[in-house]
C-alpha positions in Angstrom: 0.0 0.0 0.0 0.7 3.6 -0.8 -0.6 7.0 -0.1 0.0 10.0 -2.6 -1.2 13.1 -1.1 -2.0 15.2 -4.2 -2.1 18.8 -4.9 -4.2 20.1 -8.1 -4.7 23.2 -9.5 -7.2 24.3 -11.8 -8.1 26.2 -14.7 -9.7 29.6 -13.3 -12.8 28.9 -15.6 -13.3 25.4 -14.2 -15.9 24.4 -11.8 -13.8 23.0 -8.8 -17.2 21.4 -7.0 -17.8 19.4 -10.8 -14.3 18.6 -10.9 -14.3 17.1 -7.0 -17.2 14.9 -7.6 -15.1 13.7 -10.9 -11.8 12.7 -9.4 -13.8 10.7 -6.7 -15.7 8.8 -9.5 -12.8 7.9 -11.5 -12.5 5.0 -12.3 -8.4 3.3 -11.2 -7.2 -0.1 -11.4 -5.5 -0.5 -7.8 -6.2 2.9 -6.5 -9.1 5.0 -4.8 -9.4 8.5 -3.5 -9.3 8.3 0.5 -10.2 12.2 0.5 -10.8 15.0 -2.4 -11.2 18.1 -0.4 -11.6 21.4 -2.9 -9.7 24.3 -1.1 -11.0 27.1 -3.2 -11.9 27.6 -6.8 -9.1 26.7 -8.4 -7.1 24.5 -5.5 -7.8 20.9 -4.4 -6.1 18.3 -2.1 -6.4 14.7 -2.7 -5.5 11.6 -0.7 -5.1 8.7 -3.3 -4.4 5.2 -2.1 -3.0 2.7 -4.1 -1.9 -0.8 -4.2 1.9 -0.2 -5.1 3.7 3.0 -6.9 3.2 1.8 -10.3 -0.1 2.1 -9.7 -0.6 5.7 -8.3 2.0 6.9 -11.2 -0.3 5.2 -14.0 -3.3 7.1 -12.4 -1.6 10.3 -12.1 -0.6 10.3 -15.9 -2.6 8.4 -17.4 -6.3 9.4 -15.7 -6.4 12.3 -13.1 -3.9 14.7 -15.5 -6.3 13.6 -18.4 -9.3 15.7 -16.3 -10.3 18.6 -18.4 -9.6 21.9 -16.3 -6.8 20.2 -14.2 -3.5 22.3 -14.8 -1.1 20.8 -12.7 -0.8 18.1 -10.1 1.8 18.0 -7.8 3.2 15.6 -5.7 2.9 16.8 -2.1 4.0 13.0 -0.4 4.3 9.6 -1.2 3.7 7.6 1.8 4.2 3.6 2.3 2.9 3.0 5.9 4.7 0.5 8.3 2.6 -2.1 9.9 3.7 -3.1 13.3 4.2 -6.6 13.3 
């Protein structure tokens, strides 16, 4: 497991709520959105967890950079926890 915590900016003509409820329908092979939190119009943070980090980089550039009206996503963290054993 991996988490990617995700910064996106937007296009200033692009409707950040539409663009929320997008990225948490989208559809990943491995991955899902823990949280998509829009932090104003044209700024949103993302949580994506994914099964290993081939994963999270195919969904980075090959589906969530794809979203019309998303200018950038940056890479705030990648994260593999450590399970206590």
């Amino acid at each position: 497991m991996v988490n990617i915590f995700l910064f996106i900016e937007l296009l200033k003509m692009t409707d950040a709520s539409a663009t929320v409820e997008r990225l948490k329908t989208l559809e990943m092979s491995d991955c899902r959105f823990a949280n998509v939190l829009e932090l104003n119009k044209e700024k949103i943070v993302a949580q994506l967890d994914c099964a290993k980090y081939s994963d999270a980089t195919a969904a980075i550039l090959q589906k969530i950079i794809t979203i019309e009206g998303i200018v950038q996503t940056n890479i705030i963290a990648a994260v593999q926890p450590v399970h206590p054993k």
